[in-house]
C-alpha positions in Angstrom: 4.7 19.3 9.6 5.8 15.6 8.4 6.1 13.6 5.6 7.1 16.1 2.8 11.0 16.6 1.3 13.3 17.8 3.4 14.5 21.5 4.1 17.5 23.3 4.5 17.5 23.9 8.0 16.7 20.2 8.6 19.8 19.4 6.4 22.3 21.3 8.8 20.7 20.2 11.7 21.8 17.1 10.8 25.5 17.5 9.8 25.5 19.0 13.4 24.7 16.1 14.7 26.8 13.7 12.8 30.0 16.3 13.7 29.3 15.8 16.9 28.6 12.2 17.1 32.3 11.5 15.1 33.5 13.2 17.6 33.0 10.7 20.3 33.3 7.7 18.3 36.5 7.0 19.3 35.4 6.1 23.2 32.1 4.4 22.2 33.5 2.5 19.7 35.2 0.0 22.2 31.7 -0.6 24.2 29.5 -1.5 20.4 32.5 -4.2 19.7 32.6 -5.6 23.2 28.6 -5.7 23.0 28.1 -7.3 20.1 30.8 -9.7 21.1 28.6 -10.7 24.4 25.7 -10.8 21.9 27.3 -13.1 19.9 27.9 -15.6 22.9 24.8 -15.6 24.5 23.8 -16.8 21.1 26.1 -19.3 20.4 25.5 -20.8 24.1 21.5 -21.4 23.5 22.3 -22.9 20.3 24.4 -25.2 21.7 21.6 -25.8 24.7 19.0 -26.5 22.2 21.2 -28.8 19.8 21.9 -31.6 22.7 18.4 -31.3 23.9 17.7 -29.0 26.2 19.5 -31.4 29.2 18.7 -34.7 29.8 15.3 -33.9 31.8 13.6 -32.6 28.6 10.3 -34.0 27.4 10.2 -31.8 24.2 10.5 -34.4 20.9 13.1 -33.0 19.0 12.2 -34.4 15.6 9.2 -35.8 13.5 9.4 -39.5 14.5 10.0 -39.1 17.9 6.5 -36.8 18.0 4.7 -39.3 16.8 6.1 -42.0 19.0 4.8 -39.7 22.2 1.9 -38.8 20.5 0.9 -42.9 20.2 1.9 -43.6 23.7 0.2 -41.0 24.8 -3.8 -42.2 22.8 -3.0 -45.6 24.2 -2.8 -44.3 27.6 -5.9 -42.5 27.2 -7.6 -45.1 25.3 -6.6 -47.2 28.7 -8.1 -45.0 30.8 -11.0 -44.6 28.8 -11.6 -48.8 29.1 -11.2 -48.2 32.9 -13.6 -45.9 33.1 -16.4 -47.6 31.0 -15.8 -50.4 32.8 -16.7 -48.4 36.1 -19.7 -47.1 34.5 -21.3 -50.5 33.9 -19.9 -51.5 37.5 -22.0 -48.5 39.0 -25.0 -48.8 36.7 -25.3 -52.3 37.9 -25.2 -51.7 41.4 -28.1 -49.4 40.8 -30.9 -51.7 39.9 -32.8 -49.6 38.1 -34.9 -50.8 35.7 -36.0 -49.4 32.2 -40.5 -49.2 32.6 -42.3 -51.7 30.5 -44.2 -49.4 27.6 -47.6 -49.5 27.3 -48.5 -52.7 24.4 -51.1 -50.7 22.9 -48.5 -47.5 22.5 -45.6 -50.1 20.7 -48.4 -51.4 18.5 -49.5 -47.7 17.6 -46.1 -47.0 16.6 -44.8 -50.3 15.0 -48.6 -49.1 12.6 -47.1 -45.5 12.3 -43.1 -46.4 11.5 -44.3 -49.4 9.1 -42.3 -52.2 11.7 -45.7 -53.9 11.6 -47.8 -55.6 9.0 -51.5 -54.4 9.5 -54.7 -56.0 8.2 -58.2 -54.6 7.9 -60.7 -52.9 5.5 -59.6 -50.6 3.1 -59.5 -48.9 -0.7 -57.5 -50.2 -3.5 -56.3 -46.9 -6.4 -55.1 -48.0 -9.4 -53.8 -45.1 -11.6 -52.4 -46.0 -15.4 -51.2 -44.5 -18.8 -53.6 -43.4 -21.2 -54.1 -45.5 -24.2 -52.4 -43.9 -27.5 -55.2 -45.8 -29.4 -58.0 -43.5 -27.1 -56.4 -40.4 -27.8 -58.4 -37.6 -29.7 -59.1 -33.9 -29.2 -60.0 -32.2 -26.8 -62.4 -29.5 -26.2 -61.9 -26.6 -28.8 -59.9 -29.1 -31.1 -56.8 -29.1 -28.4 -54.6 -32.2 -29.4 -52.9 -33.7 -26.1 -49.3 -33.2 -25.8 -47.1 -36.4 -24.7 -47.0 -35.6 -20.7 -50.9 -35.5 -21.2 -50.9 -39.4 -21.5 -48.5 -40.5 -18.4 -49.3 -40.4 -14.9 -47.2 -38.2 -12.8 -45.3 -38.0 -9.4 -47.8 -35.0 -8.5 -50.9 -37.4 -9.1 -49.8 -40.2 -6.9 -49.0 -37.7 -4.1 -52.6 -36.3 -4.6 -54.1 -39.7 -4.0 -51.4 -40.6 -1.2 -52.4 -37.3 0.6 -56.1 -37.5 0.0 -55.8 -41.3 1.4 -53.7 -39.8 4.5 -56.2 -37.0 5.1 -59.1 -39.5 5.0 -57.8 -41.5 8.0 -55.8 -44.2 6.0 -54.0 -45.8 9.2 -51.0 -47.5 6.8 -50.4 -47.7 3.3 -48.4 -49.4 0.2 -47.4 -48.5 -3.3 -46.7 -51.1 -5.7 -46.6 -53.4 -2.7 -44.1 -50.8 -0.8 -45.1 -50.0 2.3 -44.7 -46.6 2.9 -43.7 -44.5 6.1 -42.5 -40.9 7.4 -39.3 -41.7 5.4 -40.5 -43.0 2.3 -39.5 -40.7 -1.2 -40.6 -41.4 -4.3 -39.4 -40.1 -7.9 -41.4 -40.6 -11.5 -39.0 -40.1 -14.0 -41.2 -40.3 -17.3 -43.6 -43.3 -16.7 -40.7 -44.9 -14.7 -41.4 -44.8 -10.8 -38.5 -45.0 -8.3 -39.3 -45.9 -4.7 -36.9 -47.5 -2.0 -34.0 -48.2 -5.0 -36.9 -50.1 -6.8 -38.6 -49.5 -10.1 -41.5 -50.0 -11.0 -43.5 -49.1 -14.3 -47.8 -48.6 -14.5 -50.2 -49.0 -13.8 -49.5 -47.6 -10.5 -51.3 -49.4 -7.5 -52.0 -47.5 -3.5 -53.5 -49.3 -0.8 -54.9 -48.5 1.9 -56.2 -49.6 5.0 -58.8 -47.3 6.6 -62.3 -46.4 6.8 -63.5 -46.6 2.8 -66.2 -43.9 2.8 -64.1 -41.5 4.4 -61.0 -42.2 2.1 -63.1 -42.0 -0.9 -64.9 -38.9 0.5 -61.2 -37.9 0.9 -60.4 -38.7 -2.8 -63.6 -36.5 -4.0 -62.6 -33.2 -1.7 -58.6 -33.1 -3.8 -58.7 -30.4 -6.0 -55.5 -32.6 -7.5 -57.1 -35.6 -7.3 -60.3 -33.7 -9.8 -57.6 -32.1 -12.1 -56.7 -35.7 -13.0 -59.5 -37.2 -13.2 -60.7 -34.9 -16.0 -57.8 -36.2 -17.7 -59.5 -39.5 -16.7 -62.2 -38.1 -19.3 -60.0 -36.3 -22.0 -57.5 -38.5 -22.6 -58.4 -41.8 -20.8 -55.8 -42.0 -18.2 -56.4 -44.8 -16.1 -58.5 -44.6 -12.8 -60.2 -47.3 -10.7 -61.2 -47.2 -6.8 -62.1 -50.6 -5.3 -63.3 -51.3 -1.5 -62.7 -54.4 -0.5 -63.6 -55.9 3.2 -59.8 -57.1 4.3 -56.7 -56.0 3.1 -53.2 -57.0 4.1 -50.0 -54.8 4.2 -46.9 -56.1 4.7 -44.0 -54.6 7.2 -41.6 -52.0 5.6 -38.7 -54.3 5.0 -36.1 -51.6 4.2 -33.5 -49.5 6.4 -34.9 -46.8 8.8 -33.7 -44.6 10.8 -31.1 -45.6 13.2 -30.4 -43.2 15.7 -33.3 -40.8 17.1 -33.8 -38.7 20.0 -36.8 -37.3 22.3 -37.2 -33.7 22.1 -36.7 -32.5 25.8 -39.8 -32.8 27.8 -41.8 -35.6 26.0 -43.4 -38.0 27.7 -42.3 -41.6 26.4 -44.0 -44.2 28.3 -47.7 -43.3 29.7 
């Protein structure tokens, strides 16, 4: 057994064995002094080593300053190199010849329309959405009176009429004169409208340039777009579709993207 208190027999046991070790103390005594004597040296000799350095070969900074000394000599050697080796690259890459292919002029103009790089003209649909009236208000149906967020237009009805316009083949398209793209956001906070750090207040003006019959045809097929236009008829928010034969959208005049990469295996130019 282990761990519990000691017994009796364990407590003889060992008073024999401390009789017998005082019993040779007095010739083992001389070896534990000489020992720790030795001990003592080899200890006072490496101290000494490592005090003056190690020798005069060592590379080892002994101190904070002389670290960062090494460390800084030893960047600009790499930042050297690195110099040398671009510099190698562009050798190499010029010896080569090769030569980027010319994209197709259809494909740029197909994406300068889809990134919003390009202004774009044609026929198209003009929405205009705007704040109910107080002066129109009355009840509703079964005496209802219309709460305050009744009579403003929200974030969720302009993306309605964005994604019906999108869905009906809209090939580019502007709010408030903002061309918008993949990256644009927009944020109504009460009738205030925040889009590309710019604000705007209603009425609230998409454009679109596309097919009309299919974007309105579009606009009539939201089930958002039909929620507000019988808001249109209870409290008079405003709502007015016009066609009209040429439209003109100016280039997306705001910071992109960057930096983007091809997913592996696309075809760029064909």
């Amino acid at each position: 057994m282990s761990g519990g208190e000691p017994t009796q027999g364990s407590s003889a046991r060992g008073a024999r064995r401390f009789f017998r070790a005082s019993l040779d103390a007095g010739w083992r005594s001389w070896v534990s002094v000489g020992g720790v004597a030795v001990l003592a040296g080899l200890m006072f000799s490496a101290s000494a080593r490592l005090a003056d350095g190690g020798g005069a070969g060592t590379r080892d900074p002994q101190d904070l300053a002389q670290l960062v000394d090494t460390e800084t000599a030893r960047v600009a050697e790499l930042s050297e190199r690195s110099e040398r080796l671009d510099q190698e690259i562009e050798t190499l890459s010029a010896r080569t010849g090769t030569t980027v292919p010319t994209p197709d002029p259809a494909l740029v103009e197909r994406e300068g329309v889809i990134s919003g790089s390009l202004p774009v003209s044609g026929p198209g649909l003009t929405v205009t959405l705007d704040d109910a009236p107080s002066t129109a208000v009355g009840a509703g149906p079964g005496g209802v009176e219309p709460q305050p967020d009744d009579l403003v237009v929200h974030q969720q009805d302009l993306q309605h009429v964005i994604n019906a316009l999108w869905a009906g083949g809209a090939e580019a398209m502007t709010l408030q004169g903002e061309r918008v793209t993949s990256t644009s956001a927009f944020r109504c906070s009460g009738n205030i409208l925040l889009l590309h750090g710019k604000v705007f207040s209603p009425p609230y003006e998409v454009t679109a340039v596309g097919d009309p019959a299919k974007m309105e045809a579009s606009l009539d097929r939201s089930k958002g777009v039909r929620t507000y236009l019988e808001y249109v008829e209870w409290v008079h928010l405003g709502w007015d579709v016009r066609r009209s034969d040429h439209l003109d959208l100016p280039a997306y005049d705001g910071g992109g993207l960057q930096h983007a990469t091809v997913p592996e295996g696309t075809e760029v130019f064909g």
